[in-house]
MIDOSE-1310 file (N, C-alpha, C; in nm, 2 decimals, decimal comma, always signed):
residues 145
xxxx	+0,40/+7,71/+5,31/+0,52/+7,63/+5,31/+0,54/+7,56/+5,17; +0,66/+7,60/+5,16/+0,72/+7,54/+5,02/+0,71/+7,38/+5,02; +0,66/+7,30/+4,94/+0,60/+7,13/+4,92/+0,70/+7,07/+4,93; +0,79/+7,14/+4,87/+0,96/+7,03/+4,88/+1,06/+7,06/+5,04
xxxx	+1,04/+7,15/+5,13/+1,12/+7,22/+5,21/+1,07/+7,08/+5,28; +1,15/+7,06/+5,39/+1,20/+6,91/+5,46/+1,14/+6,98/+5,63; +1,07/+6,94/+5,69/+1,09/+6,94/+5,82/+1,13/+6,85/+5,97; +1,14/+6,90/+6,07/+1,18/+6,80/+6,13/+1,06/+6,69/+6,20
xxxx	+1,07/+6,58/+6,25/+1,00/+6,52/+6,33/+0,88/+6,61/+6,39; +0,99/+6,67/+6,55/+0,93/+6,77/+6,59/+0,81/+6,88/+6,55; +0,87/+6,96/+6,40/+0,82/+7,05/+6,35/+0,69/+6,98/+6,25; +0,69/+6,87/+6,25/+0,55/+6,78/+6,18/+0,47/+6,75/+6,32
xxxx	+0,48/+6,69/+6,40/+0,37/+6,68/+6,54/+0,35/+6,81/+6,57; +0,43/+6,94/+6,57/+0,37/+7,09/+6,62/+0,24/+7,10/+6,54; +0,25/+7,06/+6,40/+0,19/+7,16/+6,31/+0,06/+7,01/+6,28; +0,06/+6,91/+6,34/-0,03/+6,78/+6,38/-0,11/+6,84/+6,47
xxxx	-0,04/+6,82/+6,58/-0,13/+6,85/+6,74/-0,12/+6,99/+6,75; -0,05/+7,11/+6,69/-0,07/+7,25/+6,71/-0,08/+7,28/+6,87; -0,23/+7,33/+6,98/-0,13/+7,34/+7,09/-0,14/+7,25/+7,20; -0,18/+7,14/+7,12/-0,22/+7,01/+7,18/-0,09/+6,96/+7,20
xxxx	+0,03/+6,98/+7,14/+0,14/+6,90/+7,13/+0,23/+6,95/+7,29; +0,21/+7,07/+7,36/+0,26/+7,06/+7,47/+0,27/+6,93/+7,59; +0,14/+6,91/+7,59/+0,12/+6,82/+7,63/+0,16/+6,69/+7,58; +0,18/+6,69/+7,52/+0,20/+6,52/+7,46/+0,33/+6,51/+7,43
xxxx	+0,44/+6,60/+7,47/+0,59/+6,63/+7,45/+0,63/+6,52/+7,56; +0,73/+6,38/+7,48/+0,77/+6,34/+7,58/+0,73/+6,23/+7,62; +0,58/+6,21/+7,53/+0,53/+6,10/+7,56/+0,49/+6,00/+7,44; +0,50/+5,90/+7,43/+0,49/+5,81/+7,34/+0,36/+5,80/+7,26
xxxx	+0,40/+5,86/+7,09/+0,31/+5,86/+7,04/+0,29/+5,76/+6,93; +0,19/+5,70/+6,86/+0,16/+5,57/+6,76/+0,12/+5,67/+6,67; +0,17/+5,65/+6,56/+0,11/+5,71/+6,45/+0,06/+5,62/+6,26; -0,04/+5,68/+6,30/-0,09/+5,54/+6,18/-0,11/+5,65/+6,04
xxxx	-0,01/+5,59/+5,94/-0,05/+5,62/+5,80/-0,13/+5,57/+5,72; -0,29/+5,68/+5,69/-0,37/+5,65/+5,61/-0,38/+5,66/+5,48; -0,41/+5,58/+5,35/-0,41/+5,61/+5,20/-0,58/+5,60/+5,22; -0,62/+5,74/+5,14/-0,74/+5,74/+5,11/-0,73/+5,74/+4,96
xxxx	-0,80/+5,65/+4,92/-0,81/+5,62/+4,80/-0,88/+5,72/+4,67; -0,80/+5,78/+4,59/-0,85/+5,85/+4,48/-0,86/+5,83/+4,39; -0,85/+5,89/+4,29/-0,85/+5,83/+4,13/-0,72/+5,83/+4,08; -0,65/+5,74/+4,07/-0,51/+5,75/+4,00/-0,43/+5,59/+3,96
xxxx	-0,36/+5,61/+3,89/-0,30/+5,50/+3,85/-0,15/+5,54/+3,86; -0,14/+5,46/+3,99/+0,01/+5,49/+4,07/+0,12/+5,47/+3,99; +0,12/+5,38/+3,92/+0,24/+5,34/+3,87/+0,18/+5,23/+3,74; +0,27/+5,29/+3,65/+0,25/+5,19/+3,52/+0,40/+5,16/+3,51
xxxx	+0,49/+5,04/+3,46/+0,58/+5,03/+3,45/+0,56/+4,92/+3,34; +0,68/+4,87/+3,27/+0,71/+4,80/+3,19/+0,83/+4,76/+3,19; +0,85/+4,58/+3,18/+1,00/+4,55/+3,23/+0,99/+4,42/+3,14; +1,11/+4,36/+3,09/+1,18/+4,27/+3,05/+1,26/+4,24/+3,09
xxxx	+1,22/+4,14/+3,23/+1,33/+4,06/+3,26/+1,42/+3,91/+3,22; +1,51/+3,93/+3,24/+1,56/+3,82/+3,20/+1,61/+3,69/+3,31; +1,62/+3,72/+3,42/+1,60/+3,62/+3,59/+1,45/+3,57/+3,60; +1,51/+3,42/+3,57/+1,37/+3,40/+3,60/+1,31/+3,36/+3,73
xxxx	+1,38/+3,39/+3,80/+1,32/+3,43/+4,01/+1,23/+3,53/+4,03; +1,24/+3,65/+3,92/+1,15/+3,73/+3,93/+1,00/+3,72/+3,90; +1,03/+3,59/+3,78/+0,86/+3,54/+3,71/+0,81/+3,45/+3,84; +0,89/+3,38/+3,89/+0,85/+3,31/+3,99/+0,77/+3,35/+4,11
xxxx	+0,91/+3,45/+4,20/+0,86/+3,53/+4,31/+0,72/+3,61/+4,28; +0,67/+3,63/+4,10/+0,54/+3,71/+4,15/+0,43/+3,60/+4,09; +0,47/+3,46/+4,13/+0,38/+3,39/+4,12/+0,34/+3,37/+3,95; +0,37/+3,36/+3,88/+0,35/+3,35/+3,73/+0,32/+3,21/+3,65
xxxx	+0,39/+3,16/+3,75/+0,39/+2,98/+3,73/+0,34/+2,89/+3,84; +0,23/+2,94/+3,90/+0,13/+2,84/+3,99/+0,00/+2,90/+3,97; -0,08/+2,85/+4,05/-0,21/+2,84/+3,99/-0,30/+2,83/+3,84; -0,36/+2,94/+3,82/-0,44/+2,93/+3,63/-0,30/+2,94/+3,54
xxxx	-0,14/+2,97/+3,61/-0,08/+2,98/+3,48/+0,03/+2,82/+3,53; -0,01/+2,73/+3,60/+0,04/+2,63/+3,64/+0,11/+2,55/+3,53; +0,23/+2,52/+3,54/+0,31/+2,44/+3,42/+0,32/+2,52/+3,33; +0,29/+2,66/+3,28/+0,30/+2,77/+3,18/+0,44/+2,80/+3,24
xxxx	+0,50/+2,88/+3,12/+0,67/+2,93/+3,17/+0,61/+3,08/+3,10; +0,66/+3,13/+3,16/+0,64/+3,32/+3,07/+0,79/+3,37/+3,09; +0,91/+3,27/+3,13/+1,02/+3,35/+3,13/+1,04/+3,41/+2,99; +1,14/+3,51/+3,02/+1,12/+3,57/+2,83/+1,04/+3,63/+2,79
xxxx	+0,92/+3,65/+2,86/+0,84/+3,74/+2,88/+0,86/+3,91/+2,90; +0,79/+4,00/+2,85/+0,79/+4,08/+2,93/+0,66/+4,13/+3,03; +0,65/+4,18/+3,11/+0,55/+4,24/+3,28/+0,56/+4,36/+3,26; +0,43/+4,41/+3,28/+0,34/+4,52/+3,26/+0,27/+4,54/+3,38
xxxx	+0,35/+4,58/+3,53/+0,31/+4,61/+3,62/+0,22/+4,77/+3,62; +0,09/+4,75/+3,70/+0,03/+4,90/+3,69/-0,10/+4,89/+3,81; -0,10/+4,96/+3,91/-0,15/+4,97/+4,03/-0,28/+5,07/+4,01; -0,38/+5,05/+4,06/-0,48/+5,18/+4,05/-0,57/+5,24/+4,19
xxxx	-0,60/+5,34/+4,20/-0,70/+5,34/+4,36/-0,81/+5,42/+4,24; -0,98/+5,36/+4,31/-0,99/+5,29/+4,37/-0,94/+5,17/+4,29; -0,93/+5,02/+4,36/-0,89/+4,93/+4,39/-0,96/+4,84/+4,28; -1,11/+4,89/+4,26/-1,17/+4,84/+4,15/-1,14/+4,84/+4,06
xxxx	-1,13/+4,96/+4,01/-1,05/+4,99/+3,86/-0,97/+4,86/+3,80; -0,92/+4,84/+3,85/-0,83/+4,70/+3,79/-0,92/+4,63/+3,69; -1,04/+4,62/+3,71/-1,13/+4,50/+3,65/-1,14/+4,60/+3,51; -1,17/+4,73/+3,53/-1,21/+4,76/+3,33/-1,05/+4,77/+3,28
xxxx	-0,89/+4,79/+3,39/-0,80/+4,82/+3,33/-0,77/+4,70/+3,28; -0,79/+4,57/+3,28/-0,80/+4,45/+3,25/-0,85/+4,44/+3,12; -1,00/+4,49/+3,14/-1,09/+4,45/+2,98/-0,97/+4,58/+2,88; -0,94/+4,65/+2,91/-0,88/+4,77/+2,84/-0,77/+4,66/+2,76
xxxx	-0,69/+4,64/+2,88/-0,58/+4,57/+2,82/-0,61/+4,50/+2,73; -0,71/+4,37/+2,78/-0,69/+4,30/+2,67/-0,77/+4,31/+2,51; -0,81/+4,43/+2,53/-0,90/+4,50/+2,39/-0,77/+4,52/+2,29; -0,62/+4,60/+2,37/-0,57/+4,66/+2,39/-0,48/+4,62/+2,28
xxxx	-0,45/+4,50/+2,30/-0,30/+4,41/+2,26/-0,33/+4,27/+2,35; -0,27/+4,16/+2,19/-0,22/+4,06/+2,25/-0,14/+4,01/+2,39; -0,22/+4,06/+2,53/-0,18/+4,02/+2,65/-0,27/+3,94/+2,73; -0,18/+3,88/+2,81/-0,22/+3,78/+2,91/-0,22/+3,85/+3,04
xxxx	-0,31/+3,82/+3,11/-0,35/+3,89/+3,27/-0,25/+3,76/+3,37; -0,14/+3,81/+3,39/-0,07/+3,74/+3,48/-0,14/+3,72/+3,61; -0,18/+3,89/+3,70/-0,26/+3,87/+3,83/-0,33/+3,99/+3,81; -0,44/+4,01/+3,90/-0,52/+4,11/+3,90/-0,56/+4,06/+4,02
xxxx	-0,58/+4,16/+4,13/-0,63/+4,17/+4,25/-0,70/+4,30/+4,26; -0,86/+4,28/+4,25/-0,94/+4,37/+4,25/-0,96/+4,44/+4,37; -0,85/+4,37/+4,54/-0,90/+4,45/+4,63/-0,78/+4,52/+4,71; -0,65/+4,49/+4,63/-0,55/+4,62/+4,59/-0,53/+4,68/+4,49
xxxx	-0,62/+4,64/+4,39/-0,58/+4,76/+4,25/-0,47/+4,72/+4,18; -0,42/+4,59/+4,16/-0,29/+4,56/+4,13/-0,33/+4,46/+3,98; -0,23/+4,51/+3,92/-0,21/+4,44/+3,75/-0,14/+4,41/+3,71; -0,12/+4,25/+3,68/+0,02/+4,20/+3,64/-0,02/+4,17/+3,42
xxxx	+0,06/+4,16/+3,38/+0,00/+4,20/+3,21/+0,15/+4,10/+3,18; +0,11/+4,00/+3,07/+0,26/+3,92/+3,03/+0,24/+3,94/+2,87; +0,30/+3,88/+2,76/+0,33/+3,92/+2,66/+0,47/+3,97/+2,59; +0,45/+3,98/+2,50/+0,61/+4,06/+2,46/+0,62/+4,16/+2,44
xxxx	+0,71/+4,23/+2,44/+0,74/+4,33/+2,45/+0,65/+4,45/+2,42; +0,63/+4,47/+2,29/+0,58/+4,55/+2,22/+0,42/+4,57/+2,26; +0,36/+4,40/+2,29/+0,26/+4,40/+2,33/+0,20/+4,45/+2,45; +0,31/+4,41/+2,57/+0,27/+4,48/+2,68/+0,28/+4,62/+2,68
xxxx	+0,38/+4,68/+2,64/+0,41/+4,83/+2,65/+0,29/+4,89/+2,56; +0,22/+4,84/+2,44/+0,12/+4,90/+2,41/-0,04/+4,88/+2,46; -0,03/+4,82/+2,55/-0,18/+4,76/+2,64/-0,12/+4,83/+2,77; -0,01/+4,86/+2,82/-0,01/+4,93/+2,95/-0,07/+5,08/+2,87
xxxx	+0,05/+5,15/+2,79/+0,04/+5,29/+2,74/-0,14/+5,26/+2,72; -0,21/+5,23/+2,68/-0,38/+5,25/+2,61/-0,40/+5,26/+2,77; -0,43/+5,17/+2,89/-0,46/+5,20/+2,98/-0,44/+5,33/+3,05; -0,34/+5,34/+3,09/-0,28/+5,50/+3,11/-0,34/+5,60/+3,06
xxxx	-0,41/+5,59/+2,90/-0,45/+5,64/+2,85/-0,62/+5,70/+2,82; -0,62/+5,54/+2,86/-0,80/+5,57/+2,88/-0,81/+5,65/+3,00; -0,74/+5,58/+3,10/-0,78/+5,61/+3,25/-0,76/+5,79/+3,28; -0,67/+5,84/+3,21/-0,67/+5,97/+3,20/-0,74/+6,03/+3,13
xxxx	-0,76/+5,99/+2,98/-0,83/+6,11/+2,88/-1,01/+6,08/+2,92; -1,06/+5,93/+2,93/-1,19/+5,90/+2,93/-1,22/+5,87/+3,05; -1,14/+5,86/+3,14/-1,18/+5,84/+3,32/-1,14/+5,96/+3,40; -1,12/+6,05/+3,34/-1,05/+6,20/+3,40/-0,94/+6,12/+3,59
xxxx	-0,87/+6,02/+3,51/-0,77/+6,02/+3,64/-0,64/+6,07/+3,69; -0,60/+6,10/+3,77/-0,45/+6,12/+3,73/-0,42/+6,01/+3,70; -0,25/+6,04/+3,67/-0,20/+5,93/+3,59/-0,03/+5,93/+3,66; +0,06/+5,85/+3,61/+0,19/+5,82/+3,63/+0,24/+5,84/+3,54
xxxx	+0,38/+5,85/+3,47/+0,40/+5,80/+3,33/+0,43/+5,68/+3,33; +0,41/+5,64/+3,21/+0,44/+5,47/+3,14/+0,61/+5,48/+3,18; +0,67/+5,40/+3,24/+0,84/+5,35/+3,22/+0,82/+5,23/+3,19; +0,95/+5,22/+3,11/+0,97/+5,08/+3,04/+1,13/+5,10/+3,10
x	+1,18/+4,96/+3,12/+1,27/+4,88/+3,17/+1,32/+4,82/+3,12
């Protein structure tokens, strides 16, 4: 089967339950989507926003960065599985370029990176970079925003 060809509903539970699916035609089924976690870095992006609802909504101005403003900033969002990874993409970064660790949650894999412009976009790109040439991971490409 061609990877991009579209099937229907139907034609994904046949080829699930195979000839188990007779049976279960008709009847109500729960289906749970699992992410097993591999080596990759889902998404690196890079953005300069200028609303500053968006510095807010991701938390940028409470807690360790409490009474800090980073509007004007730019955010160097970049997600990894496993989930761990976050903690050397962190030390990477900040080896990396003048950046600040906005958030890092070591038990989704998630990386928030503040700084300016240039700075974030070249401490995301090094990560991406280690994590594929010296961590053999897949990778995403770097976008900037």
């Amino acid at each position: 089967m061609n990877t991009a060809q579209k099937i229907t509903r139907e034609e994904l539970l046949e080829r699930i339950f195979h000839k188990d699916y007779a049976e279960l035609k008709g009847q109500t089924l729960r289906m749970t989507r699992v992410r097993i976690p591999g080596r990759e870095v889902c998404l690196a992006h890079v953005l300069n926003p200028t609303d500053p609802s968006i510095y807010q909504n991701l938390g940028l101005h409470i807690g360790t960065h409490e009474g800090e403003d980073h509007t004007g900033e730019a955010i160097g969002l970049i997600r990894f599985t496993p989930w761990e990874a976050v903690v050397a993409a962190a030390d990477c970064a900040m080896k990396a370029a003048h950046v600040e660790i906005g958030f890092m949650d070591r038990f989704c894999g998630t990386l928030i990176l503040t700084g300016g412009l240039e700075e974030v976009r070249t401490a995301v790109q090094e990560v991406v970079r280690f994590f594929r040439d010296e961590l053999d991971f897949a990778v995403s490409d770097v976008t900037v925003n």
